[in-house]
C-alpha positions in Angstrom: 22.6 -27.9 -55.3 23.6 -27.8 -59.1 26.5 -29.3 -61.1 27.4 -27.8 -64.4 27.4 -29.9 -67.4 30.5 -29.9 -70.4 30.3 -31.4 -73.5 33.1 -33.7 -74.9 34.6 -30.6 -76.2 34.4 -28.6 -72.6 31.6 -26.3 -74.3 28.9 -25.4 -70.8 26.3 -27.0 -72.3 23.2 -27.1 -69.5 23.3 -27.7 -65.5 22.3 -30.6 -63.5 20.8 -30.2 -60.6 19.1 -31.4 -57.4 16.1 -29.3 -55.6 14.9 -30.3 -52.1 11.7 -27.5 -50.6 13.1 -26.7 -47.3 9.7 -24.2 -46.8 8.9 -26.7 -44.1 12.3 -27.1 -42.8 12.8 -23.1 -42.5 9.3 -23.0 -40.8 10.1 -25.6 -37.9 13.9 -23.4 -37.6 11.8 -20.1 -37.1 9.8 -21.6 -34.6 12.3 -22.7 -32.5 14.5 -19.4 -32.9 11.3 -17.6 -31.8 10.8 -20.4 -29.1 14.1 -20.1 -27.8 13.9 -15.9 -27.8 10.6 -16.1 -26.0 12.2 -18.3 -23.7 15.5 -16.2 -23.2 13.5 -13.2 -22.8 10.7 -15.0 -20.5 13.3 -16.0 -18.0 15.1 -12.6 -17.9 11.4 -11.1 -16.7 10.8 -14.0 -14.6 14.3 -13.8 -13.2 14.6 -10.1 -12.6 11.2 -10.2 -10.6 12.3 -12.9 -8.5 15.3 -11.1 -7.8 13.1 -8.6 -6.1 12.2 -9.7 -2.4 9.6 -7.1 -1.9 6.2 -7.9 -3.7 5.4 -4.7 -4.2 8.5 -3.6 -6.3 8.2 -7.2 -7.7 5.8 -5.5 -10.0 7.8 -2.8 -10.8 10.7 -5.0 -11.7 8.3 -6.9 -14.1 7.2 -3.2 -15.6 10.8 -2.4 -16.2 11.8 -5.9 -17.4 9.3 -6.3 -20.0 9.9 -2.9 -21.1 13.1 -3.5 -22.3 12.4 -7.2 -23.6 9.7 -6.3 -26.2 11.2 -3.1 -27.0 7.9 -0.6 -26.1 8.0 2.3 -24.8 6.2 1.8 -21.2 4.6 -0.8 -19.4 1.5 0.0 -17.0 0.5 -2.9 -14.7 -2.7 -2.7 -12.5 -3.5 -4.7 -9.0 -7.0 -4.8 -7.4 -7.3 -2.6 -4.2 -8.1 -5.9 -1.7 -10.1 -3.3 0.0 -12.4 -1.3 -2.9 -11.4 -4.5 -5.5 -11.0 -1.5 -7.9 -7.7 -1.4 -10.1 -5.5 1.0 -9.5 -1.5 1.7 -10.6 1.3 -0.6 -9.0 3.8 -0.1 -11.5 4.0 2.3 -14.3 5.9 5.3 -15.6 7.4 8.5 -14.9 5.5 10.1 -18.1 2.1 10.6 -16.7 0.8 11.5 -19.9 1.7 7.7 -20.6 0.0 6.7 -16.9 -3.3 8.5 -18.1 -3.6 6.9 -21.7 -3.1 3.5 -20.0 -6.0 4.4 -17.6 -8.1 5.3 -20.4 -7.2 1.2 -22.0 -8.1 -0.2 -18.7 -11.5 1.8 -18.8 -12.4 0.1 -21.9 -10.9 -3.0 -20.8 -13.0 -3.0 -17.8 -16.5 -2.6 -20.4 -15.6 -5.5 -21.8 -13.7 -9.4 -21.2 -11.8 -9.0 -24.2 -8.1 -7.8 -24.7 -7.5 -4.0 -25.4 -5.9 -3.7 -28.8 -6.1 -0.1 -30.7 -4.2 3.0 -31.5 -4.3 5.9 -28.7 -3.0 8.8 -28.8 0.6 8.6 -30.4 0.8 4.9 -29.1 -0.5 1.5 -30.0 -1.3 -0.6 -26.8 -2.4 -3.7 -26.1 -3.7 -4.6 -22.6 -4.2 -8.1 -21.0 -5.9 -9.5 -18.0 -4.1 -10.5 -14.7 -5.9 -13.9 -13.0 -5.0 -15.7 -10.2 -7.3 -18.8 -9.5 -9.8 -18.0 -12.6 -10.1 -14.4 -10.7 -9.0 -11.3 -12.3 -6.5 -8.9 -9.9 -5.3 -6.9 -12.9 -4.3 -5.8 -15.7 -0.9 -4.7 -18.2 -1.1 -2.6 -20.6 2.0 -2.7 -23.0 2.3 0.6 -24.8 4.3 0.8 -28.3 5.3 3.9 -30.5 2.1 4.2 -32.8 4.2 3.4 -35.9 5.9 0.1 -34.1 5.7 -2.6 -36.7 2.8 -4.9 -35.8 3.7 -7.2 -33.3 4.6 -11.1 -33.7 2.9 -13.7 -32.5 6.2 -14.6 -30.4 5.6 -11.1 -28.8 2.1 -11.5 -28.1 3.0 -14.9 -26.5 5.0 -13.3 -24.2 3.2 -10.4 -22.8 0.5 -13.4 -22.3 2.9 -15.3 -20.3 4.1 -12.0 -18.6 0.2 -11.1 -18.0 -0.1 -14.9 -16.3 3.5 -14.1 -14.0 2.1 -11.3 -13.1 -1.2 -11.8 -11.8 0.8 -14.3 -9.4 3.2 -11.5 -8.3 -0.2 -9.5 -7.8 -1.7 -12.3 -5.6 1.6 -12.1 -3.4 1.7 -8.2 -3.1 -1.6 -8.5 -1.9 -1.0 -11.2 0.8 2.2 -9.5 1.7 -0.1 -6.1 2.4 -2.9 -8.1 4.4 0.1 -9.4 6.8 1.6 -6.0 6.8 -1.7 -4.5 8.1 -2.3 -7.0 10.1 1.1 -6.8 12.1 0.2 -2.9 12.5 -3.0 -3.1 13.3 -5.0 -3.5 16.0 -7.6 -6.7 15.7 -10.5 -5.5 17.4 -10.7 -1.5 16.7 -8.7 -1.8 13.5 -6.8 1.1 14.5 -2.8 1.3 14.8 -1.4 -1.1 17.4 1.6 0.0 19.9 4.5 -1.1 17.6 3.4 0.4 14.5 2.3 3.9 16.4 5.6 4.1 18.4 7.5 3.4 14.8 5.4 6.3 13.2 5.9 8.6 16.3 9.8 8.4 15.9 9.5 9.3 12.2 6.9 12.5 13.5 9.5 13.4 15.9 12.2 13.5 14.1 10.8 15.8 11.8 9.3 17.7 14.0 12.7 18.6 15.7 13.9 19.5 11.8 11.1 21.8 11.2 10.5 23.5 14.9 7.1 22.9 14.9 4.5 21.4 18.0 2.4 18.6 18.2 0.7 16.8 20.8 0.9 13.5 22.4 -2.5 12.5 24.1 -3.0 9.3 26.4 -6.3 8.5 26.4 -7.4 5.7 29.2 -11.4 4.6 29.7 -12.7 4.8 33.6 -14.2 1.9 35.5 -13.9 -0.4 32.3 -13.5 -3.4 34.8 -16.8 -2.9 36.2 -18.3 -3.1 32.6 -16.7 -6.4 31.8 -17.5 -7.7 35.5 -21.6 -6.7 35.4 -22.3 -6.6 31.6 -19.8 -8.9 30.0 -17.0 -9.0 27.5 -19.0 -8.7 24.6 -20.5 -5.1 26.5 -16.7 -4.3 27.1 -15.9 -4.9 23.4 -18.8 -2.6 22.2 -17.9 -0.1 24.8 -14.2 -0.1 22.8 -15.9 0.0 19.6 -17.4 3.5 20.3 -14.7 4.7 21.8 -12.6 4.1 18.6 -15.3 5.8 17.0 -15.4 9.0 19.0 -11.5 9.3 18.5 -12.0 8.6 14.9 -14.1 11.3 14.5 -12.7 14.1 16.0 -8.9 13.4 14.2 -7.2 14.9 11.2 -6.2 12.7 8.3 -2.9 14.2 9.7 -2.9 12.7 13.1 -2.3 9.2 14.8 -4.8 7.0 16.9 -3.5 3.6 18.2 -5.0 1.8 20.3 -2.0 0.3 23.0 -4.2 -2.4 24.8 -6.8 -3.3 27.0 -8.9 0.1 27.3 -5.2 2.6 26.9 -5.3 4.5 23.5 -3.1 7.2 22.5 -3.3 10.2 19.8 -0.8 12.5 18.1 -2.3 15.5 17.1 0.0 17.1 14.3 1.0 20.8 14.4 -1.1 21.0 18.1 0.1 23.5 20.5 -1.5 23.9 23.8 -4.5 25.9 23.5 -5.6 23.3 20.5 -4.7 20.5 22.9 -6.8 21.6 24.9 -9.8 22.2 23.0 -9.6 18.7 21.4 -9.4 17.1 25.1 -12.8 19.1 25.7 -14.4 17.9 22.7 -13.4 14.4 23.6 -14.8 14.7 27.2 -17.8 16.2 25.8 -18.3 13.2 23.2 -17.4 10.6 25.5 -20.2 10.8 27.4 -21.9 8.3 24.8 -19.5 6.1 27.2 -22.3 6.5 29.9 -24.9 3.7 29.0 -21.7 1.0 28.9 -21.5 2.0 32.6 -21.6 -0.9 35.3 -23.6 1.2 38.1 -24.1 4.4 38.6 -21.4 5.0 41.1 -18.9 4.2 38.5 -19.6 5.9 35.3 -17.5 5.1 32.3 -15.9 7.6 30.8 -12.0 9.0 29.6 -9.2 10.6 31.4 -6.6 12.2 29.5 -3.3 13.4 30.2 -1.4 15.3 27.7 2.1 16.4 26.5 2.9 19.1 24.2 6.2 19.4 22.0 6.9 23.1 21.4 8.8 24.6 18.9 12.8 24.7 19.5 12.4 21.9 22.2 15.2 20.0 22.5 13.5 17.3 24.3 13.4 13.7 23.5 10.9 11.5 22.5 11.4 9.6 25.5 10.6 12.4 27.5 7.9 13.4 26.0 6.2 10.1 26.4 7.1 10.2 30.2 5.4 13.5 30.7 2.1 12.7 28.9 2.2 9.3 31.0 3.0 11.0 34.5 0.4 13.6 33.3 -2.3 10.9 32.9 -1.4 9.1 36.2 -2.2 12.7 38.3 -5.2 12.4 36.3 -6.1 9.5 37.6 -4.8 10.1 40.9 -7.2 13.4 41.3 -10.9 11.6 40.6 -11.0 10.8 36.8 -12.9 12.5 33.9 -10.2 15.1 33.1 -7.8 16.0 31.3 -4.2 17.3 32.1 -1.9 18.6 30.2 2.0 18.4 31.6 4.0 20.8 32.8 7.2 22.2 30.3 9.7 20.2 29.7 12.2 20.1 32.9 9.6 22.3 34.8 8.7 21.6 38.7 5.2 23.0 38.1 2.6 20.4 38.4 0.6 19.2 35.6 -3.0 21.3 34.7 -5.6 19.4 35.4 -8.7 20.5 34.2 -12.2 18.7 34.3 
């Protein structure tokens, strides 16, 4: 501040003055503006990814969210696969050039424990480490335009507290899928259990009825397991399961279904399966069953598979319902008729008995 100064004939003769340094002042004011942005912008990514209720888009909220509050052009995030424990993409970008250049940070990343910082391409990224519990589950690589100015330390605060938020988000997506799994699996063979199957069979149906096409529905039950669990034992039983499982397992299609419904009851779908390839997968089976054979509790009683089958041919207008019904019934006269066969049912609405083959 500064006061002119007259002399006694009003002639500006100099200026008095006072001078305080405000560098100090000025310093603390940008730090808090900066504070106060970081802040504002920390709980608009926080709050958009709590607003999310499923974990998994929970990461793509936080993708989107910090896209927009640091101004770059994409945001990649990486979760460990719980199964593999590699890293692969949970939220990212339609621009897959983008999705491939952020792969090629979280290679280097991966060399190394230090933060990715360097030009790539026609961006500049910078890539941090996810941790939950001192344990890394991934990664996020913030991508700017290569000629974005350098960015402030503010900035880099906060994709370090978005890197932190996010490796908790991570943890949770990966909870959430271990309960998902294990509310469709099956504990013992690992394979589908009899909510999850029936839930994916509607969905196969319903498309199958759009696109005309057949498909199968096997029932596959194990013979004289009772004996095995009475003579052997439970743990025999369970092993005798175990290579069942296996045996199915091996002789699907990535395409097809296997669940397991209880006890010693499985059931297949085999996609796109008309009758004549019904029938030779039911052979194969009966053929590769016989593994069944040393689980057996006497000789009388050999353990082994019936199967009764129902196929869905194009134009049918029949329900699921009653396609499950058939493929029961079928696997009932199956039974009925001396075990180790196969049948497969009669056409929908069709007096004809079921054709049981052995």
């Amino acid at each position: 501040s500064s006061t002119p100064v007259y002399s006694r004939e009003g002639v500006w003769i100099g200026t008095r003055g006072l001078a305080h340094d405000i560098t100090e002042q000025r310093r603390r004011e940008s730090e808090v503006a900066t504070a106060r942005n970081r802040d504002r912008l920390m709980t608009y990514i926080v709050r958009t990814m709590r607003d999310e209720i499923d974990p998994l888009l929970v990461l793509k909220g936080a993708s989107e969210a910090s896209t927009r509050a640091l101004a770059c052009s994409h945001c990649v995030i990486f979760k460990r696969n719980d199964e593999t424990g590699d890293l692969e993409l949970a939220a990212g970008d339609a621009d897959k050039t983008a999705n491939e250049i952020a792969h090629q940070a979280l290679h280097q990343m991966q060399k190394t424990n230090e933060t990715f910082d360097a030009h790539v391409g026609n961006y500049r990224l910078i890539g941090l480490r996810c941790h939950y519990h001192q344990r890394n589950n991934g990664a996020v690589i913030f991508m700017f335009d290569a000629d974005h100015p350098e960015p402030t330390d503010g900035e880099r605060a906060i994709m370090t507290e978005v890197a932190d938020q996010v490796g908790i988000a991570i943890e949770q997506a990966i909870q959430h899928e271990r309960i998902l799994t294990l509310s469709r699996t099956d504990g013992m063979t690992g394979l589908l259990n009899r909510r999850a199957f029936f839930e994916e069979l509607k969905r196969r149906h319903s498309r199958l009825r759009r696109e005309n096409a057949p498909a199968a529905l096997m029932y596959v039950d194990m013979d004289n397991f009772k004996l095995v669990n009475d003579i052997h034992g439970h743990q025999a039983g369970d092993d005798a399961i175990l290579t069942l499982t296996q045996v199915l397992l091996d002789n699907v299609r990535p395409s097809d279904l296997v669940a397991r419904l209880g006890g010693d009851e499985f059931v297949l779908w085999l996609e796109g399966a008309d009758i004549p390839a019904a029938s030779a997968r039911a052979k194969t089976l009966m053929k590769e069953s016989a593994v069944l054979g040393k689980y057996s509790g006497d000789a009388e009683h050999p353990l082994g598979i019936s199967v009764g089958i129902a196929v869905h041919e194009p134009d049918s207008k029949e329900t699921l319902e009653q396609l499950v019904q058939r493929a029961d019934q079928t696997m009932y006269q199956v039974k009925k008729l001396g075990k180790g066969r196969f049948g497969i049912a009669a056409a929908p609405g069709s007096k004809d008995p079921a054709k049981i083959e052995v």
